[in-house]
Every structure is written in C-alpha cells, then in structure tokens.
N, C-alpha and C positions, 0 to 999 in steps of 0.2 A: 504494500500500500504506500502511496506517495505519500508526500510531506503535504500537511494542509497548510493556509493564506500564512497562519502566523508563526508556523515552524519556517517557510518559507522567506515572510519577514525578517526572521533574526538570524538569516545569511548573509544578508547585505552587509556590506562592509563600509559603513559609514563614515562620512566626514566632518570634521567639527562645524557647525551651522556658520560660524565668524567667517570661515573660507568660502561658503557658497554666498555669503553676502558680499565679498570682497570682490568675487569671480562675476556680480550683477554692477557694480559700480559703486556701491554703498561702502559709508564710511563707518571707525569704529562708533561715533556718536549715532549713529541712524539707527542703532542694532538695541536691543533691549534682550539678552540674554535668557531661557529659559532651559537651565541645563546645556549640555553640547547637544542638542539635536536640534533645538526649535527656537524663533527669537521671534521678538514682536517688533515691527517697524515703523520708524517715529513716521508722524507726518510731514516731519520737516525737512524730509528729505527729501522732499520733490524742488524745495529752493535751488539744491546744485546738479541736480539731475538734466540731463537733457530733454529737450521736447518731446510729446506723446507720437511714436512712429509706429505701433504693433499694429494688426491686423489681427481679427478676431476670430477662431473657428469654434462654435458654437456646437457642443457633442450633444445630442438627443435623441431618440429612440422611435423604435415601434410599440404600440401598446403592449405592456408588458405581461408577462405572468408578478404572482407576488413576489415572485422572487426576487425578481431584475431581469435583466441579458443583459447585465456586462458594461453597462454606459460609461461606471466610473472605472473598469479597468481597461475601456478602452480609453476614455479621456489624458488617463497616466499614460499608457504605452504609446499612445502616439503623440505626448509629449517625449519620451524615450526615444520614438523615433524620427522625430522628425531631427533630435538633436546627432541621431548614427548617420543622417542625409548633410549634417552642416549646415544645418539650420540656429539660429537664436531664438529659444521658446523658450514660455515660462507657462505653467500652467496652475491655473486657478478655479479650484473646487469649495465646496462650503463646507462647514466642519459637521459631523455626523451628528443626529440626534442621537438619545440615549434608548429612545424609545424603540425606532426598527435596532437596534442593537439588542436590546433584552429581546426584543418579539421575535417576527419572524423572518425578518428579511437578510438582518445580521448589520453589519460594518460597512465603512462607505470610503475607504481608503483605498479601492479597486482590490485588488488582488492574483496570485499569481507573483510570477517578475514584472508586473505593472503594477505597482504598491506605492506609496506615500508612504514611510516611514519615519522612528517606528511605529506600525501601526496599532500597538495598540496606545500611546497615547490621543493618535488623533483620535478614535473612538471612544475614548474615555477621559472624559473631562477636558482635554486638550492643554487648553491657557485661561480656560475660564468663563470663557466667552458667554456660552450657552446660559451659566448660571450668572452668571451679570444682568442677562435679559430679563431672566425671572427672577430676579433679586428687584431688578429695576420696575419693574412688572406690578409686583405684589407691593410693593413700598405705594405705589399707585392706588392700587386696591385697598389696601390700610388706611390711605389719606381720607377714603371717598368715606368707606365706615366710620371711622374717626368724627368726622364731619356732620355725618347724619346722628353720632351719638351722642356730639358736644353744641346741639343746639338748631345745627344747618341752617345758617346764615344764610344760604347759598339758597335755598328754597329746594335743594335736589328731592324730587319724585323718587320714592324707594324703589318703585315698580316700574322704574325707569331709567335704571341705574343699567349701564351698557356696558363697563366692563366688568371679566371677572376676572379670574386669577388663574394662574397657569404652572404646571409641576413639566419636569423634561421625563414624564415616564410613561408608558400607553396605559391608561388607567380608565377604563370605560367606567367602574363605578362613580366617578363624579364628574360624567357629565352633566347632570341636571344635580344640586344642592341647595338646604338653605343654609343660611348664615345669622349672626346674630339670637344664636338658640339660648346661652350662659344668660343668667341673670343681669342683667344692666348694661347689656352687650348688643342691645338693639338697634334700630328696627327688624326687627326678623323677617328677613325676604329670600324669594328667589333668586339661587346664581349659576354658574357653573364653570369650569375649568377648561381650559384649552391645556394643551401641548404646549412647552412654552418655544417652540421654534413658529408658530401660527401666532404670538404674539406680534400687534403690531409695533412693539419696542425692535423686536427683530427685521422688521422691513424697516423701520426709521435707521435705525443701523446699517442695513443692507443699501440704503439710496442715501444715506447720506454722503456730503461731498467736504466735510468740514467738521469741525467738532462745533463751531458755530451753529454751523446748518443743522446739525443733530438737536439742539439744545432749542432751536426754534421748529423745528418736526414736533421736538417732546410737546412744545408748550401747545401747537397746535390739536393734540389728540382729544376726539371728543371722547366723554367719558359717561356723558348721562343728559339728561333732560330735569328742569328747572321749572318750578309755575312761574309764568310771567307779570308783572304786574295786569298787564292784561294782553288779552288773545290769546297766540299758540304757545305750547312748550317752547322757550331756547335751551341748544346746547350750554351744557358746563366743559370744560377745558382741564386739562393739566395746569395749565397757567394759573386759572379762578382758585384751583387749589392749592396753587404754590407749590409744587408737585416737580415742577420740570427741573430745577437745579438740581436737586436732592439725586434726582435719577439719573440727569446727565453724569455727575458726580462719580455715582456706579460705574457707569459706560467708560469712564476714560482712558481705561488700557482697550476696553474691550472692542473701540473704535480703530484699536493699529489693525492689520492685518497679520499675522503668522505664516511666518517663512521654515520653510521646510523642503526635504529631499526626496525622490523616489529611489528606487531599488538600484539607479545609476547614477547617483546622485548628479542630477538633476533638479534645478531649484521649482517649490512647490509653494503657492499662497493659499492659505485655507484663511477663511476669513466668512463671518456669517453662514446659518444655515436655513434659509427656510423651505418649507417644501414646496413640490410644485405641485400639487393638485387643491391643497387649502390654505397657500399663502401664495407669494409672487417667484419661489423656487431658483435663485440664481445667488451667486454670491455675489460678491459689495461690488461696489464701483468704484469705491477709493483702492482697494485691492487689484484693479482692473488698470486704474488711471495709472498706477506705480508701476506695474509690470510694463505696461503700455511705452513708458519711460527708458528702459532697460532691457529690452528683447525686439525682436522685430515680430514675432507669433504669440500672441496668446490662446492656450486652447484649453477651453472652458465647458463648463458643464450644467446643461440646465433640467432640472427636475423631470423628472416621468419621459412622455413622448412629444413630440411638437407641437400637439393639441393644446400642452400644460405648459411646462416649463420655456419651450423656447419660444410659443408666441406669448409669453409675457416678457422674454428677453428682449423684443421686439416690440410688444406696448405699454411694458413699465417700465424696466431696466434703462432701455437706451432714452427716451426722454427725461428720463432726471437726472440723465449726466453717463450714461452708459456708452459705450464705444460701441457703432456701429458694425452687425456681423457682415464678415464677407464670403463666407462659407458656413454649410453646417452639416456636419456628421451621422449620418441616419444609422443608428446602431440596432443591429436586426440578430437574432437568431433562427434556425429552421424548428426548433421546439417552440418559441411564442409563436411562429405563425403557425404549426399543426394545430396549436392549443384553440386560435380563431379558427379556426374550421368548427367549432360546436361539437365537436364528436366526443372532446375528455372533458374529465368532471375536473376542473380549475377551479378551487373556492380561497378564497384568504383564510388562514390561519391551519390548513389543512396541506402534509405533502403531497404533490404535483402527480399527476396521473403515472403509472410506470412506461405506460405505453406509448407518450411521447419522447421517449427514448432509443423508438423503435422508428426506421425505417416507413413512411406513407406518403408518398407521393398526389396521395389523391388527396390526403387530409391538406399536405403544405401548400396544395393549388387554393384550396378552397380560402384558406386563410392567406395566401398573399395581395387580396385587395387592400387589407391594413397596412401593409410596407407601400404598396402604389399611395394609398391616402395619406401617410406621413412625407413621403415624398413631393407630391402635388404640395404638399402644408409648406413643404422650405421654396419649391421653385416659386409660391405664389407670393413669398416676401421679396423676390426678386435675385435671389442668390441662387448658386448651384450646390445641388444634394451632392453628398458621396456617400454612398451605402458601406458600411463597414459589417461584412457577415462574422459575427461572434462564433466560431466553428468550438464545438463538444466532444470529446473525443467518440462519442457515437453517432454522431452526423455521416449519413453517407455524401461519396460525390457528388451522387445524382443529384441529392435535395441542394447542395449548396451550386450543383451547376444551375442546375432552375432557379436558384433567388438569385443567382448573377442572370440571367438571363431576363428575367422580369423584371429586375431594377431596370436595367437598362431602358427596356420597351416601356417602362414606367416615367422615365423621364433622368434619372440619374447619371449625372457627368460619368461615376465610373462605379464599380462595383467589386470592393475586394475584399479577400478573405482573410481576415484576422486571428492572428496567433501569439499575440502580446502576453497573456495570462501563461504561458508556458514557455517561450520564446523573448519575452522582456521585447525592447526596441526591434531588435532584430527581425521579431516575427512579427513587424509593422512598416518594414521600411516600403513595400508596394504600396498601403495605405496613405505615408507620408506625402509617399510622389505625389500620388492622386491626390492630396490635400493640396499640398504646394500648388500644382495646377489649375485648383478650381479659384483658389487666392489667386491666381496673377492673372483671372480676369479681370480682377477692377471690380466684383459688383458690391454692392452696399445693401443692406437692408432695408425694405422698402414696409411700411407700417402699411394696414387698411383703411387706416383713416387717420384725421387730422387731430392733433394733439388735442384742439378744442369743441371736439366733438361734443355734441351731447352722451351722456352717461349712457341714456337707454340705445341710442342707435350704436353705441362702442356696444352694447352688450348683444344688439339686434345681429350685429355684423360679423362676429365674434362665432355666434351662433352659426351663421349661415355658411360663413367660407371657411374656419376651420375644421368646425364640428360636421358639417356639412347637412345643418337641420332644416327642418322646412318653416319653422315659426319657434315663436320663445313664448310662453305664458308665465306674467307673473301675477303672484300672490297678490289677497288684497292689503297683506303687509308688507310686499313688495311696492305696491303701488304707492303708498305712503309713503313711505322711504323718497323716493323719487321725486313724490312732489317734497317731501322737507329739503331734499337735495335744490330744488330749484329755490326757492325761498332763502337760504342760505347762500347761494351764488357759490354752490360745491356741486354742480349738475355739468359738470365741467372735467371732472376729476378722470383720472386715470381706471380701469378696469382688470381687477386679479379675481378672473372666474375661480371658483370652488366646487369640483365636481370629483366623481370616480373618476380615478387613473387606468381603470380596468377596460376603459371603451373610450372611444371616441367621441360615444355620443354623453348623459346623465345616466346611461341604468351602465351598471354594470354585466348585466346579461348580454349587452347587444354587442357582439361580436363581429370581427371582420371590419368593415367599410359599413357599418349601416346608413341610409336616407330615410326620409321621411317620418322622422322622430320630430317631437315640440320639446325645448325642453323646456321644466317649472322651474320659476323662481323663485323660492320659496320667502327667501329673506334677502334684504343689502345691508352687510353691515359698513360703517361708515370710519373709514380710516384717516380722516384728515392729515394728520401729521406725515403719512406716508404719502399722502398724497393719491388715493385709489380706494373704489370701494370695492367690496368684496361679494359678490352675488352668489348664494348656496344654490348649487341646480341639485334638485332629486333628495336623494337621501345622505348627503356626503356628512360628516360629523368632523368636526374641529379637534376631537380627544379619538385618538386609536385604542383599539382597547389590543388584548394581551392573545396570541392562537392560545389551542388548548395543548400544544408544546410549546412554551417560551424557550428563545436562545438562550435567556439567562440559568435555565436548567444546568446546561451545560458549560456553564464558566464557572472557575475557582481559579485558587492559588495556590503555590505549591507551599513548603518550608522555607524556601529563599526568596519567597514574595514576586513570584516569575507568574505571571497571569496565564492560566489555561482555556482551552475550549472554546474561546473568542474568536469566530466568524464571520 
C-alpha cells in the first residue's frame, strides 16, 4: 500500500520560509516569521515592490462528487509546473476550513507531490486567521446582546436582529437557536450559527484592499433593524455599535497574507477562506495584488465549479479590486462525470458508489454535458477553457480519450491529462504548455453585466446564463428584501449566489447539464460591508453539519505529538 497525502507531505524536503521570501523580492522587514515554514506579509511591502504585471489563471471545476476531483491538487501542481517550463508563478489558495476537515471531504492543501506544505499546518489552524474571523464575529454578536440587555438605546427589534454567531466546525445542531435563556440574560430570541468561513467578516477580509478599507467594510455591516421614529424599520450598523475598531483590532495580522511552499518548494499565498457555494469562494485580493507584484502567473483557485466559485471571481472578486482572469482551468475527472449520468447513488456524507471505479463508457457519455456546460461557463466570460483530466489510477484510456475528445468538440482550447498528484510538476508540464498558451492570447475576463446593475437583474442573469435556468422565483421575503435594498440605495450591490455545489442548477438531484428549472429565492441576506448580497436558492444551509463517518474519526497523535490520519 502506498504512502497516503500526509506520509507523502513529510518527504518534502523543505526550505527555510526567509529564503522563499528572499527568492520573491521581499525584504527581511516585509516577512513576519511563523516558525521556518510559514510567515505572514506586511502590507508595506508593496511601497518597494514593483508594478502589478501577473496574469491570472483561474482553476475551477466540473460539478463535483463530495469528495472533490482534485481542483486544489491540480491548482499546486501546475503551479509546480508551470515553474519545470520557466515560468514565474506564484500560487494562491484560501486557507482550509476546519469543518470539511473533521467531515467529509478532508484537507485543502491539494495532495499527492502537489501539496502546500506542511500540510498539516495549513489544515489546522494555520496562522490564525480562520479564528480571528470568528473571534471578530462573535465580539459583534456580544455587542448587539449586550445592547439589547443594557437598555437599547438603539431601539434594535429583537426579532430583527440579522446577525448571529458562527463556530469553524460543521455542527448542524445549531443551526436554528435561542439565546438569552440565563436569568437576566435577555431578551430571549431567535438565532442561529453559520460556519465561521460564511461569515461576512471573512469576505470583508477577502475584498479588502487596505486595512483602512477593512475597518470601513466593518463599520458598514448591517447587523439588525431599528423602530424608526417613524415609518419603516432602519438598519443598525457595526458602526451604531461601536463594534468596528474592536474587530478590526482582531483582524490585524489576520489581514497579511501567509506565505508558504509546495512539495518543490515553490512559493504558496494562503490567505482567506470562504466557500464557494455559500459565500463568494476565492481568496483575498491583497494576496492576489502582492503576488501580482513578484511573478508574472498567478494560479488561483476558486470554490466548487464555474457555476460557484469562478463566476463570483468574475462578479465579486474582480470588481473590488481583483485582477482580471485571463484563462481558466476546467478540472474534470471520468468518475464525477459517470457519477452525472444518474445511474450511482452519490449522497453527501455517504462513501461514493464502488462502481464508478469501474470502466462505463455509456455512463461517462451520458454525464459529459456537465464538462460541455462548465466549459460554455468560462468561454462565455470571454477567456479560453483548458480542461485539465484529473486521471485515477483506475480510469481507462478509453474514458479519458473520450473527455479529451468532447472537450475539445465542446469548445476547449486544449484538453490534457493530469498526473500532478503522483508525478509533482513533472506530471503537469503538457498542462502548463497548454496554460501558457491560452495566457498569451491576450483575453480578459469579461462580466454579464455592469457593475451597476440592479441586484435582481444580477441575480435574473446569473440564473439564466450560468445556471442555464428558464426563470428565478422569489420568496415573499425575498421580495422584501429587494425593495428594503432599493430604499436604502444598496439595490446596486454586488451578487454571491448560495446554492448546492452538487448541480448546476438549486436541487441537488439534477444532474448532468439540466434546462428548464426556476430557481426559489428563498431569502437575500444583506452584506453591506462586503459589498454583495447573498440570495439562498432551494435548500442550501449556511452550517454543514457532520457525515455519519467524520474525518475527524480518524485523526490523532502519536507520543511525539506527530498528527495522524489527516486527509
């Protein structure tokens, strides 16, 4: 039996972090040490840096199984290899939650000889980041109770009170809670918990451009609704609470980016995590701008499949300050397209059928209109796909000559088979080529609309050409929402759909390329501060809860405090 991700990790033969910083143009001031492996980087070092020259390649997927296929170990390995072609890249990822780590999905450091190491720090706890959010989060939450139990000045509505509190662990039993239960601890209301990477303290971090700009995100966050002297409810603010220094405060390291190695070493920015299916799924953009500085390639990593993570790299990322993609990575395997053929039982929190391990050429046809529909999703921002095939060692030829062959007829500049997770660089440098090439056409990422769109026609449009649905229907608390949005003069705002990462469309059932689906809007919650609201389609929930095997089963420590079992 082979060596698994993290037996594999601790071969690497690492170098002191101060030399990879050295080997980017960074001085010893710019560097903020954490141990010899990881440092955090001042902001101030973009004063001696030179100008932003990188070009951006954006890695993204096909609708996945729970598992993955491989996005973040393709993301590393062809950073590996575009650096075995002579290339200048730097590659930037978000930092793992804690939550698919205990659950099911595992680690997010890629794996294989395509790793960010070591990997299990960035998986576990990192530099802190994660709990800085939720530190910054909950101190928020404390102010608003606080508030309501010393009098509330403020007039805050209990049962209008919008945010709640958020833990980094998938804990289904508190999504729905009250609060204020103890004696003199009141008002006693409804709330409940998010994940704390679905915080929006973690997209005000993620889009911030400054520690300025962070500290005016904070103050902007709405947090609840007010009786008005008269008419309608207004928003209450961070600000009204006095709330935003306190928290910016928190944030002050957690605003550098973390610099780090992969398996060759190769320098790595982990920096913010939020998801892509119920947050805006990319890392930061000060992490983006810095590398931008010092490489000529960034290659980046956005949440789930095109649907999710990269057309929000495309309509929230790049207007508050994000670098325009010029290519994007379509990362496919021949088991998630059998899996969209409907024929194996795929459920979350349950292992993957056996049978898509097996040889079906009938099954993989039936499910390759999902790789055609995430490729249509990149050529329609206006840049060119490269299909990257995630190859298993039980894939046959046949199945991977046919998804080269369908890419292509599909629209795909090129179509190659990836060997990164076993092979490191080396088993990426065809894919490298083919990246390099689709960069030196020149193209840019091109939005579906105009930055000052209205909210519902971003969310109208959104619908129709990525998801590929025939209408949107929203709630009558959606509708509300919308008009408070226009009233406010936030009807303007930016759009981070919230949906299953399991489809294309809102159900997770509909597999393949489905058409003529509506999807429900059930809620918009409203993220000032980040600048976007967040529309829930279908059944999607903010808190993941736990499979009936958690990862975390399987992890321990040894006698010498050497971490086991970690996936």
């Amino acid at each position: 039996m082979g060596l698994d991700d993290l037996e594999i990790s601790r071969t690497a033969k690492l170098v002191p972090i101060d030399g990879i910083a050295r080997g980017l143009g960074f001085r010893e001031e710019d560097i903020e040490p954490y141990g010899r492996s990881k440092a955090k980087i001042r902001l101030e070092c973009e004063k001696h840096l030179g100008p932003q020259r990188a070009r951006v390649v954006v890695v993204t997927a096909i609708t996945p199984t729970p598992l993955g296929e491989g996005k973040t170990v393709t993301t590393v390995g062809l950073g590996q290899a575009l650096r075995h072609v002579g290339a200048s890249v730097v590659t930037c990822i978000r930092q793992p939650s804690a939550g698919p780590v205990f659950g099911i999905k595992g680690g997010a450091a890629g794996g294989g000889r395509s790793q960010v190491v070591p990997m299990e720090d960035i998986n576990l706890h990192l530099t802190g980041d994660i709990h800085a959010v939720g530190l910054a989060h909950n101190l928020l939450a404390a102010f608003i109770d606080n508030h309501l139990n010393q009098g509330n000045d403020l007039r805050i509505i209990p049962d209008q009170v919008l945010w709640g509190r958020v833990v980094d662990v998938n804990d289904r039993a508190l999504r729905r809670v009250l609060v204020g239960l103890a004696p003199d601890c009141g008002p006693i209301r409804e709330s409940r918990f998010d994940i704390a990477v679905a915080s929006e303290v973690m997209a005000v971090l993620a889009l911030a451009s400054s520690m300025t700009d962070l500290r005016d995100r904070l103050s902007r966050m709405i947090v609840a609704w007010r009786d008005p002297d008269s008419g309608r409810p207004v928003p209450v603010t961070a600000a009204d609470l006095r709330a935003a220094g306190a928290m910016a405060a928190l944030l002050r390291e957690a605003i550098r980016p973390t610099l780090m190695q992969n398996m060759e070493n190769g320098p790595a920015f982990i920096h913010c995590g939020p998801f892509g299916n119920i947050a805006h799924g990319n890392s930061s953009v000060i992490a983006d701008r810095i590398a931008s500085r010092v490489s000529d390639i960034i290659v980046t990593e956005a949440g789930f499949a095109s649907d999710l993570g990269f057309e929000k790299y495309v309509h929230v990322k790049t207007p508050a300050g994000g670098i325009p993609a010029s290519a994007a990575v379509v990362v496919c395997t021949a088991r998630a397209l059998k899996a969209h053929s409907g024929l194996f039982r795929v459920r979350p929190g349950v292992p993957l059928d056996p049978g898509l391990a097996n040889e079906n050429l009938a099954a993989l046809e039936t499910g390759l209109p999902n790789l055609g529909h995430h490729i249509r999703n990149v050529r329609g921002f206006g840049i060119p796909a490269v299909v990257a095939i995630n190859r298993f060692p039980f894939d046959t030829d046949a199945e991977i000559r046919r998804i080269h062959d369908y890419a292509i007829e599909a629209g795909a500049t090129a179509a190659v088979e990836s060997n990164v997770w076993a092979k490191g660089g080396a088993g990426g440098a065809d894919l490298a080529k083919a990246v390099l090439a689709a960069v030196a056409q020149g193209a840019l990422a091109r939005p579906h609309f105009a930055p000052d769109a209205p909210v519902e026609e971003k969310i109208r449009t959104v619908c129709a050409k990525v998801y590929n649905a025939k209408g949107v229907e929203f709630s009558a608390a959606a509708k509300k929402t919308l008009k408070q949005l226009g009233r406010m003069g936030l009807d303007r705002l930016a759009v981070s759909m919230a949906k299953t990462h399991l489809s294309t469309s809102h159900d997770p059932e509909l597999k393949g390329a489905p058409t003529g689906f509506t999807v429900p809007v059930r809620e918009i919650r409203i993220s000032a501060g980040a600048g976007f609201v967040v529309p829930l389609c279908g059944d999607v929930t903010t808190m993941p809860g736990l499979p009936s095997v958690p990862n975390g089963e399987r992890i321990d420590i040894d006698a010498d405090g050497n971490i086991t079992g970690l996936a």
